[in-house]
N, C-alpha and C positions, 0 to 999 in steps of 0.2 A: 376555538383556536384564534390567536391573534391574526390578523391580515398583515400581509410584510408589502409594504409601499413598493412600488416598480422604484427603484433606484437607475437606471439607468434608459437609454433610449433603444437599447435593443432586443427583439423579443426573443426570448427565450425557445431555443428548441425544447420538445415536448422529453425530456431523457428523465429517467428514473433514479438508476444506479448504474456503478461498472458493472457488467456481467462478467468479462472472460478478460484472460490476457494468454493472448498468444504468442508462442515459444516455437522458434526453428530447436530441434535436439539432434545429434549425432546419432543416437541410442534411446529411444520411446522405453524401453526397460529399465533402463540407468536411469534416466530420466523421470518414469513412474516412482522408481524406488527411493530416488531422492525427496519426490513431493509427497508419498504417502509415510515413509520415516521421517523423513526431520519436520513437516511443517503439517502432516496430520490429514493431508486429505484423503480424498475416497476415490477410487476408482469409480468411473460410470459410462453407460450405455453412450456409445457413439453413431450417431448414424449409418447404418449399412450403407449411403451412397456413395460417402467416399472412396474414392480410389487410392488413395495412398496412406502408407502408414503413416498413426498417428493415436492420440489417448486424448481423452478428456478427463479428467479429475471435477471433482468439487467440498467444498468446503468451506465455510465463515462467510455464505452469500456471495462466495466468489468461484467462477470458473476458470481454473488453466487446460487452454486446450496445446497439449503438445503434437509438432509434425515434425516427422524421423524426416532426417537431410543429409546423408552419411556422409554427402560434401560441402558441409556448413560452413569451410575454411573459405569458400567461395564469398561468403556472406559476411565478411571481415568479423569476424566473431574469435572468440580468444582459441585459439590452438594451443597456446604454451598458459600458465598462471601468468595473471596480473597481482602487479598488487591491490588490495582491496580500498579503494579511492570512495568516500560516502558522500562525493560530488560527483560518483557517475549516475546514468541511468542507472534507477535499480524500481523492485515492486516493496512496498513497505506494506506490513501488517500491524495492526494492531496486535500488543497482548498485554496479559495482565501481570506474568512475573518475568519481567528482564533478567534478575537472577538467576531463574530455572533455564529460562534460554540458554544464558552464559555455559552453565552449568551440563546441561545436555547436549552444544555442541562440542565441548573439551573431551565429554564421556563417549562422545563420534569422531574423535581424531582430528576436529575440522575446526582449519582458521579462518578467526572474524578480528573486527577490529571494533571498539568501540567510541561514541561519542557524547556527549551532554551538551544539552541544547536547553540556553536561560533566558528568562524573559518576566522581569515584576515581579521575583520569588515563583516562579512555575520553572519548577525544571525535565525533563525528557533524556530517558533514556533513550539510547539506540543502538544497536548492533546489528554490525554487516558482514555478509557472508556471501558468498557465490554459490550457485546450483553446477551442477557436472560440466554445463556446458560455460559457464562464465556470466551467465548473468546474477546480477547485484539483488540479491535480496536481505531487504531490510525489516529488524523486528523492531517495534519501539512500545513506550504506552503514552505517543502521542496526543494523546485526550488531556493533557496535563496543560497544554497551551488553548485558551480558547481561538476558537473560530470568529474572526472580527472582520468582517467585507469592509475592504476599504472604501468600496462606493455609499458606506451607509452612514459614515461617520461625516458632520457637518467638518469638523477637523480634518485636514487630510496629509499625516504625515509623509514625510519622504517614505522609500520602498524598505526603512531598515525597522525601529521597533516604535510600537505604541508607548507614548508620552500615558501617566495618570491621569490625565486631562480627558487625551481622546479617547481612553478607554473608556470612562466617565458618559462620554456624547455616545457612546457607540453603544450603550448596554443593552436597548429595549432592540434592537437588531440582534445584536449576541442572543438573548432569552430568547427573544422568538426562533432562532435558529436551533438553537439548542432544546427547544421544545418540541419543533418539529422533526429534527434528529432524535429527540426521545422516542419518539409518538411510531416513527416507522422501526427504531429498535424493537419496541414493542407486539410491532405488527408483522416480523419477521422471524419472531421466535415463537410464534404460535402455528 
């Protein structure tokens, strides 16, 4: 495997991957039922130590662990619908048929909004949706844009999009990244 040059002067903490995202919920039931019907995960084994209620899921190498807060209004969190804004926080997942998403959440009654996101002929789906309690989750098949660190590129565009130039300068960084994103897909599905 390639070696990826230190690009910058600060050292890296030792981090892997996300493991979890953790969720205040009104209702751990509503809550479960939302994350194992609409986005497919599994219920699993939660520590006996805890003292309050609460659920962990898992699924796509990722953990949501939810904790029931029946007074979550406390924690400025939506009481009434918002509208669904895809400049708020939200958690995006990868998938591979945006149409089936579309599709499956009309077949559940539930409003999302969609977006398309362009860049150099690479275009991105997305669609956003709320969980029971109001937060923003987002499906897309964002792999459609490459991953380009702008610390690696000798070009260093303003923060809006890559020029065909500096995408040019930046590419043995892209591959190496993209290999080593390969390399741990690989070692995740075994």
């Amino acid at each position: 495997m390639t070696e990826i040059e230190e690009v910058n002067n600060y050292e890296a903490l030792p981090l892997l991957y996300l493991n979890h995202v953790s969720l205040l919920c009104r209702s751990v039931r509503e809550s479960v039922r939302f994350y194992e019907e609409v986005l497919g995960f599994v219920l699993i084994k939660r520590p006996s130590s805890f003292k309050f209620n609460g659920a962990w899921l898992y699924n796509y190498g990722i953990g949501i662990h939810l904790i029931e807060n029946p007074s979550i209004d406390d924690f400025d969190t939506v009481v009434e619908p918002r509208l669904i804004n895809p400049k708020d926080n939200h958690i995006s997942f990868q998938c591979t048929d945006v149409g089936l998403v579309k599709r499956r959440l009309e077949g559940m009654g539930m409003k999302y909004v969609t977006a398309v996101v362009e860049d150099d002929g690479n275009r991105v789906e997305q669609v956003f949706f709320h969980d029971p309690d109001g937060y923003m989750i987002e499906l897309c098949n964002c792999e459609n844009i490459p991953i380009i660190p702008l610390a690696s590129c000798s070009l260093k565009p303003r923060l809006s999009s890559f020029t065909k130039t500096a995408l040019a300068k930046c590419s043995f960084m892209e591959n190496a990244m993209m290999e080593s994103l390969s390399m741990e897909m690989l070692n995740m599905s075994f």
